[in-house]
N, C-alpha and C positions, 0 to 999 in steps of 0.2 A: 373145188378143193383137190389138192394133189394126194392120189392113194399112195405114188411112190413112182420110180424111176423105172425104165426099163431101158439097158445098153444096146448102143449101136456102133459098129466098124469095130476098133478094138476090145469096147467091153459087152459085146454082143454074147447073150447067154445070160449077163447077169442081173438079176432085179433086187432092187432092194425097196423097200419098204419107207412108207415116210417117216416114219417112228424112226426106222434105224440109219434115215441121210445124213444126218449131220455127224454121228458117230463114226459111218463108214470113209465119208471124207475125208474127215481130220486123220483118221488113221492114213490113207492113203497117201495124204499128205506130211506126215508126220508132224503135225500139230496136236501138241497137249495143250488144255489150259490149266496154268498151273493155280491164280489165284479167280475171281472173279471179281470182275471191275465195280467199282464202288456206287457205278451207276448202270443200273440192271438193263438201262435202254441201250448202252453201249452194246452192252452183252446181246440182245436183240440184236440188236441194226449188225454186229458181226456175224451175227449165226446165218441172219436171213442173206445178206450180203455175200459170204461165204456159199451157200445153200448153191444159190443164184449163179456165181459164177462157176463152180463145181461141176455143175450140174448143165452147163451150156454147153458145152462139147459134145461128146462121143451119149447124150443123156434125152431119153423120150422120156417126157412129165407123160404120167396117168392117172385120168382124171378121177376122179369118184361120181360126179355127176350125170357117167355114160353108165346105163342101166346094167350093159355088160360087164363091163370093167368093173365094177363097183361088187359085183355076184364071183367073180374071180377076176380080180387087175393082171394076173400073170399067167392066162390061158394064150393061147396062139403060140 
C-alpha cells in the first residue's frame, strides 16, 4: 500500500501524503470537480487513473509495507 509520494528532479524536496494526492494534483493541475458523476465507479476509475498518471513523472510511490518507511515514509 502507498504511504504517499516523494519528489524527484523538479519536485525534489516535496512529499505528499496519500490522503492528500489526489487533492494536491488536481490543484496542480487546476482541476475542480464540479458535480459528481452519477456513477461513483466513474468517479473511481478517474481519481485512481488520474492518481497514476500524476504521479508517474518526477514521483517515487512509498510504500507502507517497508518497516522503515511505514515508522516515518519521509526520513532520508
Amino acid at each position: 500500500m502507498i504511504a504517499g509520494y516523494k519528489g524527484i528532479g523538479p519536485e525534489q524536496g516535496k512529499c505528499i501524503k496519500a490522503e492528500n494526492a489526489l487533492a494536491y494534483a488536481m490543484e496542480r493541475c487546476g482541476i475542480r470537480l464540479s458535480v459528481m458523476p452519477a456513477d461513483q465507479r466513474d468517479h473511481d476509475e478517474f481519481c485512481q487513473t488520474f492518481l497514476e498518471w500524476f504521479y508517474s513523472g518526477n514521483w517515487v510511490p512509498v510504500e507502507r509495507d517497508d518497516e522503515q518507511e511505514a515508522v516515518n515514509p519521509w526520513a532520508s
